[in-house]
DSSP file (Angstrom, degrees, kcal/mol; ACC not computed):
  #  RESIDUE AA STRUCTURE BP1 BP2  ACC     N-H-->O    O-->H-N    N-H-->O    O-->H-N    TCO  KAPPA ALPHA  PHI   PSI    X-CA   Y-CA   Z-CA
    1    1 A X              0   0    0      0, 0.0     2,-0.6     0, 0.0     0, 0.0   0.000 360.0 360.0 360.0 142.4    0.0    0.0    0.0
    2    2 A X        -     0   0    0      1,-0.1     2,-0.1     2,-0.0    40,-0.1  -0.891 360.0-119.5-125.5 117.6    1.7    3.4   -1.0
    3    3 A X    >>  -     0   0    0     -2,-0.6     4,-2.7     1,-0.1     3,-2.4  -0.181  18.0-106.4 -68.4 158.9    1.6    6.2    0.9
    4    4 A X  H 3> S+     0   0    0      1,-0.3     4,-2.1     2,-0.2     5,-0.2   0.799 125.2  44.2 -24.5 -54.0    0.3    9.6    0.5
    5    5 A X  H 3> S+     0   0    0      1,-0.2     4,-0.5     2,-0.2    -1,-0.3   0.704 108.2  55.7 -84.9  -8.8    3.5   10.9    0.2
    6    6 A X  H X>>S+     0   0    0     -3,-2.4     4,-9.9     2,-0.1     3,-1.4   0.923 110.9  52.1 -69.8 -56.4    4.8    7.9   -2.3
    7    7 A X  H 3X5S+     0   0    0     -4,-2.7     4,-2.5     1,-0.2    -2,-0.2   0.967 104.8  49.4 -58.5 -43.1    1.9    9.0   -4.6
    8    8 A X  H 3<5S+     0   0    0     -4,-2.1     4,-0.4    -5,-0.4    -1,-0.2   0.606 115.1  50.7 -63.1  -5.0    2.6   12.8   -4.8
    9    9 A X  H <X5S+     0   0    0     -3,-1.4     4,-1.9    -4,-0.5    -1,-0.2   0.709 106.8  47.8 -85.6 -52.3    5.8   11.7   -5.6
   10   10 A X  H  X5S+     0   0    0     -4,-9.9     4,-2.7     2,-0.2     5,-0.2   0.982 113.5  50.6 -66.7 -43.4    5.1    9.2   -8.4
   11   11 A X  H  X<S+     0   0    0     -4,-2.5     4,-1.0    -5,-0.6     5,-0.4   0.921 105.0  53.2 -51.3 -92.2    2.9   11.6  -10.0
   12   12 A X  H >> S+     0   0    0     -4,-0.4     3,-0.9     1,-0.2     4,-0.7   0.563 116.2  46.5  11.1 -76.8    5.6   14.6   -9.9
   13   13 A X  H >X S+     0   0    0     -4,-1.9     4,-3.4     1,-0.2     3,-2.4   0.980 110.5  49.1 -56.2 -81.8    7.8   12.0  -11.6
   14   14 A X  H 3< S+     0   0    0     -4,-2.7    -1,-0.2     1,-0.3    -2,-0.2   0.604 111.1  47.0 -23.0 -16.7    5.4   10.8  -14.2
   15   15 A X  H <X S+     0   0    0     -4,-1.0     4,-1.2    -3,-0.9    -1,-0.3   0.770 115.2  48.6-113.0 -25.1    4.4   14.2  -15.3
   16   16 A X  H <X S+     0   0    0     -3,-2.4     4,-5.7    -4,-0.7     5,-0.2   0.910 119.5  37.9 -82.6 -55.8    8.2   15.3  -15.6
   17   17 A X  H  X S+     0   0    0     -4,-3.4     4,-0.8     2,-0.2    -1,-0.2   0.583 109.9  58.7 -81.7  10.2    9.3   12.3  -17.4
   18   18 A X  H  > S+     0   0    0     -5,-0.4     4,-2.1     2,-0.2    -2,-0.2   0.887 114.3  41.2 -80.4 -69.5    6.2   12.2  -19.4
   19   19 A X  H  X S+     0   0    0     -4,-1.2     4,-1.8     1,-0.3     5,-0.5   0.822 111.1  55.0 -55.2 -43.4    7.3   15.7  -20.5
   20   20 A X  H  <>S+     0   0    0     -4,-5.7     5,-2.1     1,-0.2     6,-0.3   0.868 102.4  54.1 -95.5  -9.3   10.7   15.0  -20.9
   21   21 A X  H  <5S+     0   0    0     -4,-0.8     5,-0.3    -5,-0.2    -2,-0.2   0.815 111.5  45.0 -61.0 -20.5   10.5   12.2  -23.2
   22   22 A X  H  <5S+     0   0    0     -4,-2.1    -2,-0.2     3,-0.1    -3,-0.2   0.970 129.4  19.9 -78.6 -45.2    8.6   13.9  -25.3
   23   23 A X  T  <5S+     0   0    0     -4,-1.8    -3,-0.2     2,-0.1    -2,-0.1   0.939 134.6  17.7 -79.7 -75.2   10.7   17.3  -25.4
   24   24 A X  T   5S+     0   0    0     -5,-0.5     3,-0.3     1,-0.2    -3,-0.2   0.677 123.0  51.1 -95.6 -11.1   14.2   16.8  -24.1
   25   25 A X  S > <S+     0   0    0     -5,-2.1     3,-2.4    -6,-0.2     4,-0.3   0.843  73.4 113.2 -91.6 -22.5   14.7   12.9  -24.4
   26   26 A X  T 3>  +     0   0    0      1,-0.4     4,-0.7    -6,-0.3     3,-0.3   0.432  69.0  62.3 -18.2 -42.8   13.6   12.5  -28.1
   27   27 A X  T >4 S+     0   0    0     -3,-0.3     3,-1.1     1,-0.2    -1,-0.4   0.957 100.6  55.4 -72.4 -37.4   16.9   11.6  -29.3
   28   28 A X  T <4 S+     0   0    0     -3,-2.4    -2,-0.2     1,-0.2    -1,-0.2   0.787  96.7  66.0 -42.0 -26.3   16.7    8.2  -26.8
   29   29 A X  T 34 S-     0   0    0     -4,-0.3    -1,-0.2    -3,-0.3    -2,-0.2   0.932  93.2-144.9 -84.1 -29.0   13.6    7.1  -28.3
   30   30 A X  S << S-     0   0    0     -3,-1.1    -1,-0.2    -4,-0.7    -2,-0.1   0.044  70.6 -57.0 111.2 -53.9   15.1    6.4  -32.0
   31   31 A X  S    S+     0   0    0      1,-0.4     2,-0.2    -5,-0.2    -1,-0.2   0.594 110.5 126.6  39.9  73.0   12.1    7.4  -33.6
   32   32 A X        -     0   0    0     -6,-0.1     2,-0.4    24,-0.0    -1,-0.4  -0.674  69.0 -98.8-139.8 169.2   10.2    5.3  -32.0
   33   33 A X        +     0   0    0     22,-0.3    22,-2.2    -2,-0.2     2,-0.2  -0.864  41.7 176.9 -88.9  92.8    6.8    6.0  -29.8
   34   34 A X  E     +A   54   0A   0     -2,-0.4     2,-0.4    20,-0.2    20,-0.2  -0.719   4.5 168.9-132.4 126.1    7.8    6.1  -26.4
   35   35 A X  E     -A   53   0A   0     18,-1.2    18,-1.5    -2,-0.2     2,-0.3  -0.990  32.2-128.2-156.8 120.2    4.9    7.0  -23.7
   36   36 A X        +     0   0    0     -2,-0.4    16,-0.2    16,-0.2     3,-0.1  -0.587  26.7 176.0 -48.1 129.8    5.3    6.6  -19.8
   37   37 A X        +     0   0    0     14,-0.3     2,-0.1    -2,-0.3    15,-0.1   0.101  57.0  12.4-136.3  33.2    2.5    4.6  -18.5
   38   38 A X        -     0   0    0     13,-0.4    13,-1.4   -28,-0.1     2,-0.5  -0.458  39.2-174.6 148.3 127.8    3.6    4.2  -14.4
   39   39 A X  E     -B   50   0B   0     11,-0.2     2,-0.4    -2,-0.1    11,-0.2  -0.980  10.1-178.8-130.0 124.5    5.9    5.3  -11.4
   40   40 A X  E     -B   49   0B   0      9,-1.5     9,-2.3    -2,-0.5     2,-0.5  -0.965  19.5-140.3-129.6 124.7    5.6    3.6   -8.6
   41   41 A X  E     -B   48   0B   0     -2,-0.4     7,-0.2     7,-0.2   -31,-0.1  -0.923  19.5-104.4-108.8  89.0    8.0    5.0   -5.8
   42   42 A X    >>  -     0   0    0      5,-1.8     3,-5.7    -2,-0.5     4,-1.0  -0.017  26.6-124.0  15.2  68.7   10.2    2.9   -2.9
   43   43 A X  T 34 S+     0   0    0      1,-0.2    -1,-0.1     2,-0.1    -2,-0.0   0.378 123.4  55.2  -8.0 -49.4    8.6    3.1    0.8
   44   44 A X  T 34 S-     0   0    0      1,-0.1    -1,-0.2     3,-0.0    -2,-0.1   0.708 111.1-129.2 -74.3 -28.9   12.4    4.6    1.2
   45   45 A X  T <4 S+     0   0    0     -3,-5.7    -2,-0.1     2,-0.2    -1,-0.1   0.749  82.2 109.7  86.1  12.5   11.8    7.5   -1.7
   46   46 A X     <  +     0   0    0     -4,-1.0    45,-0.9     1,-0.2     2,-0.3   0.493  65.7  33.0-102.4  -8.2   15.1    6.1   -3.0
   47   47 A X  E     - c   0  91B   0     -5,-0.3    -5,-1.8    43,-0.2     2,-0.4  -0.943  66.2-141.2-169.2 122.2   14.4    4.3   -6.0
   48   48 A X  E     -Bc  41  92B   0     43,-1.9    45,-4.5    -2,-0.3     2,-0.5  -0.871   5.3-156.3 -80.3 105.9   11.8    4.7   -9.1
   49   49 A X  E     -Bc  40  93B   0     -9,-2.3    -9,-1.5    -2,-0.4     2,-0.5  -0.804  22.2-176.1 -95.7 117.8   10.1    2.1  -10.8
   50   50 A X  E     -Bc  39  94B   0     43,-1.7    45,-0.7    -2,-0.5     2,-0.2  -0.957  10.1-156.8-126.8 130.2    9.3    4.0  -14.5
   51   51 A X  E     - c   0  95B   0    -13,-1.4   -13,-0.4    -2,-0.5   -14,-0.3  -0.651   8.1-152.5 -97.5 161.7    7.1    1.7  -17.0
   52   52 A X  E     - c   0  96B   0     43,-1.8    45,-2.5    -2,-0.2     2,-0.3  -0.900  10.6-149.0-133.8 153.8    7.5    2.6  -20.8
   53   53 A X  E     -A   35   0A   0    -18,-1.5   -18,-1.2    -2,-0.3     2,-0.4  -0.886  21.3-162.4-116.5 112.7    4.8    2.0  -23.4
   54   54 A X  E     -A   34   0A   0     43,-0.3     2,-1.9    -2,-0.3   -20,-0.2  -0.899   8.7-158.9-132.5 119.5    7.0    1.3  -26.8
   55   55 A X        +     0   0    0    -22,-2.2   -22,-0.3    -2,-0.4     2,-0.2  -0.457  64.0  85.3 -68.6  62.6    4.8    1.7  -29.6
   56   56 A X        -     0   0    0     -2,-1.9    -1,-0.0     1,-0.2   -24,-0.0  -0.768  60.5-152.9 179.2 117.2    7.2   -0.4  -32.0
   57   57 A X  S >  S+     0   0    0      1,-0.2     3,-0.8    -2,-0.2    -1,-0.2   0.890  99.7  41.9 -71.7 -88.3    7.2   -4.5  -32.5
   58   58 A X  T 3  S+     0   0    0      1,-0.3     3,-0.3     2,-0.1    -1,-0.2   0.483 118.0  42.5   1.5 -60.0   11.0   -4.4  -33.6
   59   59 A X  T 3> S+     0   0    0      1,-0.2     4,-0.8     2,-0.1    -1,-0.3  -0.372  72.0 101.9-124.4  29.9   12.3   -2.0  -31.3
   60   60 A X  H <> S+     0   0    0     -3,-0.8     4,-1.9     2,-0.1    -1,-0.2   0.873  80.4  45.0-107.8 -20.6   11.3   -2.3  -28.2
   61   61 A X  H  > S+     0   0    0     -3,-0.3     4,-2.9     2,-0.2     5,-0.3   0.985 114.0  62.7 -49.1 -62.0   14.3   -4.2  -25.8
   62   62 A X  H  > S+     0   0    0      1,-0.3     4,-0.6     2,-0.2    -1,-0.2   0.685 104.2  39.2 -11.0 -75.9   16.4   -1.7  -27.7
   63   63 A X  H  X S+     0   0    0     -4,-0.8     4,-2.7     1,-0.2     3,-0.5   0.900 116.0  51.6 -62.8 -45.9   14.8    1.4  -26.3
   64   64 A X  H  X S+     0   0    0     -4,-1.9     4,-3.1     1,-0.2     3,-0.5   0.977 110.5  52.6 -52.4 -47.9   14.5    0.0  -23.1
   65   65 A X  H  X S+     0   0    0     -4,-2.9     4,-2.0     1,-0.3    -1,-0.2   0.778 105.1  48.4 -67.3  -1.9   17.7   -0.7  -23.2
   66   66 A X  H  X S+     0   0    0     -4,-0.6     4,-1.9    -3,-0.5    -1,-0.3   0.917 107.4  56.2 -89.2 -24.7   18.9    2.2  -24.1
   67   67 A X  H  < S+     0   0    0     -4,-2.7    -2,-0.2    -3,-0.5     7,-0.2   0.941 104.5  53.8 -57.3 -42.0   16.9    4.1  -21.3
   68   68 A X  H >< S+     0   0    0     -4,-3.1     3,-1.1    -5,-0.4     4,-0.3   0.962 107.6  54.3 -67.7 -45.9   18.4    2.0  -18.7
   69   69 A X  H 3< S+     0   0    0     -4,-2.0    -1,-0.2    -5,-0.3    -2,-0.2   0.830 116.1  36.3 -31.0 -44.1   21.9    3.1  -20.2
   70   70 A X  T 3X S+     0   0    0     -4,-1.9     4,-1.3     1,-0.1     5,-0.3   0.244  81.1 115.5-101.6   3.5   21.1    6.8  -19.9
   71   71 A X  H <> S+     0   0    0     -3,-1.1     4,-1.2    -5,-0.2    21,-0.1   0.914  79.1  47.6 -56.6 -30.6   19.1    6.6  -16.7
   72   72 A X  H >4 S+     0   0    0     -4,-0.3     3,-3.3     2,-0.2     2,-0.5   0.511 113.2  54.9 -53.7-123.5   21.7    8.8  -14.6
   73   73 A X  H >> S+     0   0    0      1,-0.3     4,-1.0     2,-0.2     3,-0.8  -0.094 113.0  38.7  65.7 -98.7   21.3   11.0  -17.8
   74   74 A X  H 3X S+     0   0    0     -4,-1.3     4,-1.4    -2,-0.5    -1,-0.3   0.533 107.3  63.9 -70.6 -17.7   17.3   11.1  -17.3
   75   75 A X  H <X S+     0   0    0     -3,-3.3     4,-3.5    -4,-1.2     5,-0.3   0.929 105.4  45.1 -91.7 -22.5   17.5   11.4  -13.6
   76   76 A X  H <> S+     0   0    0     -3,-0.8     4,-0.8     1,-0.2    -2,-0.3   0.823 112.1  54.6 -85.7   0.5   19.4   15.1  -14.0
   77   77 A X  H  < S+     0   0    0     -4,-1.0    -1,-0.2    -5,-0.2    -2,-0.1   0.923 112.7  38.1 -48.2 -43.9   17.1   15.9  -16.3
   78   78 A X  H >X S+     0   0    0     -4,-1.4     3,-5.8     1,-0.2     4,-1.0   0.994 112.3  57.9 -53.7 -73.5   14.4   15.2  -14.1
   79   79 A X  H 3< S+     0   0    0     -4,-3.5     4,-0.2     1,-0.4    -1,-0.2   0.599  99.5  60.8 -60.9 -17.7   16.1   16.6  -11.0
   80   80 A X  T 3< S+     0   0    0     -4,-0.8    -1,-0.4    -5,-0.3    -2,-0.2   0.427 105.5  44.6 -80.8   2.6   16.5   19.8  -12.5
   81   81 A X  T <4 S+     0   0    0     -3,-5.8    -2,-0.3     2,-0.0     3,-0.2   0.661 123.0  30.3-110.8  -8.8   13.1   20.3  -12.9
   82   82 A X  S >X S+     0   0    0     -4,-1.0     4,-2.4     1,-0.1     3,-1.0   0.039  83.5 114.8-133.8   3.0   11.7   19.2   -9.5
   83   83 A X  T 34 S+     0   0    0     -5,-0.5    -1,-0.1    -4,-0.2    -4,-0.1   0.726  73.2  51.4 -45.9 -22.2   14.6   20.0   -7.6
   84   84 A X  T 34 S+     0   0    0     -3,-0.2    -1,-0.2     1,-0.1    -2,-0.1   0.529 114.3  40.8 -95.6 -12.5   12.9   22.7   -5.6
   85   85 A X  T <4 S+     0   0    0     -3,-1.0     2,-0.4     1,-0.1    -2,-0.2   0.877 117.1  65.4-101.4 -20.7    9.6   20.4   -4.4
   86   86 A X     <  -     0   0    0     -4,-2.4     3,-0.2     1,-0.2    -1,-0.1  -0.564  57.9-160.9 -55.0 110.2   12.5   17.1   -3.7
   87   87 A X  S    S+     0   0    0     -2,-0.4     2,-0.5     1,-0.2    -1,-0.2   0.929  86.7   6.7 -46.0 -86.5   15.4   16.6   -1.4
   88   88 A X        -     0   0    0    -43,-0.1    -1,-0.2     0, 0.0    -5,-0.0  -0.918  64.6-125.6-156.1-172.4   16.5   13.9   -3.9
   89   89 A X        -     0   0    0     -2,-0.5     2,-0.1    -3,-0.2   -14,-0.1  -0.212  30.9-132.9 -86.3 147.2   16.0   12.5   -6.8
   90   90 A X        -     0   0    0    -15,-0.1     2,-0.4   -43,-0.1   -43,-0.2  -0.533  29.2-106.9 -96.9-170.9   15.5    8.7   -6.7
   91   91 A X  E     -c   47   0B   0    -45,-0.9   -43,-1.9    -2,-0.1     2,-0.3  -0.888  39.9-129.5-110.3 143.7   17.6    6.6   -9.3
   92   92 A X  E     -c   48   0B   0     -2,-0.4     2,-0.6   -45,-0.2   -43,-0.2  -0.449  18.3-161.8 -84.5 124.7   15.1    5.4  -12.0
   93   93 A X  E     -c   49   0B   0    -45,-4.5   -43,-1.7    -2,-0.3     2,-0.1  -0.927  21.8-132.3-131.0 141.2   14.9    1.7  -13.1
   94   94 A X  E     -c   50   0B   0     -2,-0.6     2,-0.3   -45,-0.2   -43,-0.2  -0.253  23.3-177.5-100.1 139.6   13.2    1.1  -16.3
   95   95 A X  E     -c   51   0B   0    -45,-0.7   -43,-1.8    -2,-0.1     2,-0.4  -0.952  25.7-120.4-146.7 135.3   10.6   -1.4  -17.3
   96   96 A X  E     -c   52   0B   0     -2,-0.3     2,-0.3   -45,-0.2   -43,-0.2  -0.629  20.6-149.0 -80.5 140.7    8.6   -2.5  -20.4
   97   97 A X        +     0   0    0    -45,-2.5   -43,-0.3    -2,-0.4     4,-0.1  -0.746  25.3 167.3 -91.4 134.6    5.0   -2.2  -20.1
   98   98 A X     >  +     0   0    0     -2,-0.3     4,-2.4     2,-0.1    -1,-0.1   0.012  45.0 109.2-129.5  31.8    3.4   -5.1  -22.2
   99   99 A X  H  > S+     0   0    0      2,-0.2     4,-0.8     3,-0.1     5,-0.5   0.976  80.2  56.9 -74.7 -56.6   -0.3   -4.8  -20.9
  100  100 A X  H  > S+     0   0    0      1,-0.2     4,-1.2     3,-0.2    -1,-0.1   0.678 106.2  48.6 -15.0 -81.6   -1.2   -3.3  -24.8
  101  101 A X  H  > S+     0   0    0      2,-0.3     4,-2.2     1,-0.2     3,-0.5   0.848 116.2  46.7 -54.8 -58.1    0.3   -6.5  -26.3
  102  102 A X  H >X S+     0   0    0     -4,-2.4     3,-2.0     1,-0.3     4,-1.4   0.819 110.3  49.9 -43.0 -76.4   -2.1   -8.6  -23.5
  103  103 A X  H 3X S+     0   0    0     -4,-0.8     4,-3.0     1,-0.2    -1,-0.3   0.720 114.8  43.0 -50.2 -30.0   -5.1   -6.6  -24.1
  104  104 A X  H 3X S+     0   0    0     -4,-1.2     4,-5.1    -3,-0.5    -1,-0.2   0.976 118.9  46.5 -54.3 -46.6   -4.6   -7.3  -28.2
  105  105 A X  H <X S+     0   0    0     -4,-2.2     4,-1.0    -3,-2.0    -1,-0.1   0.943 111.9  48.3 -50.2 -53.6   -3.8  -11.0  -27.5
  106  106 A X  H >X>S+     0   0    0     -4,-1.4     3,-5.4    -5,-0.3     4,-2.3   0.994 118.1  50.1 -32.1 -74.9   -6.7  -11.1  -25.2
  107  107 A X  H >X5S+     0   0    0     -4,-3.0     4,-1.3     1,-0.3     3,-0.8   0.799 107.1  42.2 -20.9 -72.6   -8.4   -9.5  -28.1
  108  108 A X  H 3<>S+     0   0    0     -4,-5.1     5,-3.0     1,-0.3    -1,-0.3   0.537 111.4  61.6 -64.6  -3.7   -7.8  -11.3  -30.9
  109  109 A X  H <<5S+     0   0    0     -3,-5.4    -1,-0.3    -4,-1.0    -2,-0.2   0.630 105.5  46.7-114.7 -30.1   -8.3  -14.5  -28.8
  110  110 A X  H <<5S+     0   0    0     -4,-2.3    -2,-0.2    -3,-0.8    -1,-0.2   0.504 109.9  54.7 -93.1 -14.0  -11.8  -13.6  -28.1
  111  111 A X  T  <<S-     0   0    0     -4,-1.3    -2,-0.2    -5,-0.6    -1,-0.1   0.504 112.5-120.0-101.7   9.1  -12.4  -12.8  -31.6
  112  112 A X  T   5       0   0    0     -5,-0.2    -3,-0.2    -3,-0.1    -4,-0.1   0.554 360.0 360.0  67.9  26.9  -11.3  -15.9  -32.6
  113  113 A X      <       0   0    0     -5,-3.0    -4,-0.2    -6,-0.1    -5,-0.1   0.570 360.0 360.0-110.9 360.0   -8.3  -15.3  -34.9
C-alpha cells in the first residue's frame, strides 16, 4: 500500500518524465513512440520504478535498453526540474510495459483469430 507521500511523488515524476520524453529525451527514443504509462516509488523515496509503453514490435528491448543506459542521464534531467519540491531525486529503473500486447492478444483470442 503506497503512501500519500509515495503518490505525490510518483505523480511529480510521471508528469516530468512524461514531458521530458517527449521534449528533451527525443533523441533516446530512435524514432520510436515512447509514452510513460507508471511510477511507482520505494517506501524509502530512493528508487523509481518508471514503466515505458514502446509503440514499435522491432524495437522495443532496444529502447528500453537504451533508457536503462542513460538513466543517470534522465535522472538530471528530471532533477533539475523538480529540484525545488524534492530533497532527492531517486535513481530510476526502467521497465517494459506489455499490458497493450495482453489486451490485443486477449483480443484477438476472443475474436477468434
Amino acid at each position: 500500500m503506497e503512501t500519500k507521500r509515495q503518490q505525490k511523488i510518483a505523480s511529480l515524476l510521471y508528469r516530468e518524465l512524461s514531458l521530458g520524453v517527449q521534449a528533451e529525451l527525443k533523441a533516446l527514443t530512435a524514432g520510436t513512440l515512447v509514452t510513460v504509462t507508471k511510477v511507482t516509488v520505494s517506501p524509502d523515496l530512493a528508487t523509481a520504478k518508471v514503466y515505458l509503453s514502446v509503440f514499435s514490435k522491432s524495437a522495443k528491448q532496444q529502447v528500453i535498453e537504451t533508457f536503462k543506459k542513460h538513466s543517470r542521464e534522465i535522472r538530471g534531467v528530471v532533477g533539475s526540474k523538480v529540484r525545488h519540491q524534492l530533497r532527492a531525486i531517486p535513481d530510476f529503473y526502467f521497465y517494459l510495459d506489455d499490458s497493450l500486447d495482453y489486451i490485443e492478444k486477449i483480443d484477438n483470442l476472443l475474436k477468434g483469430e
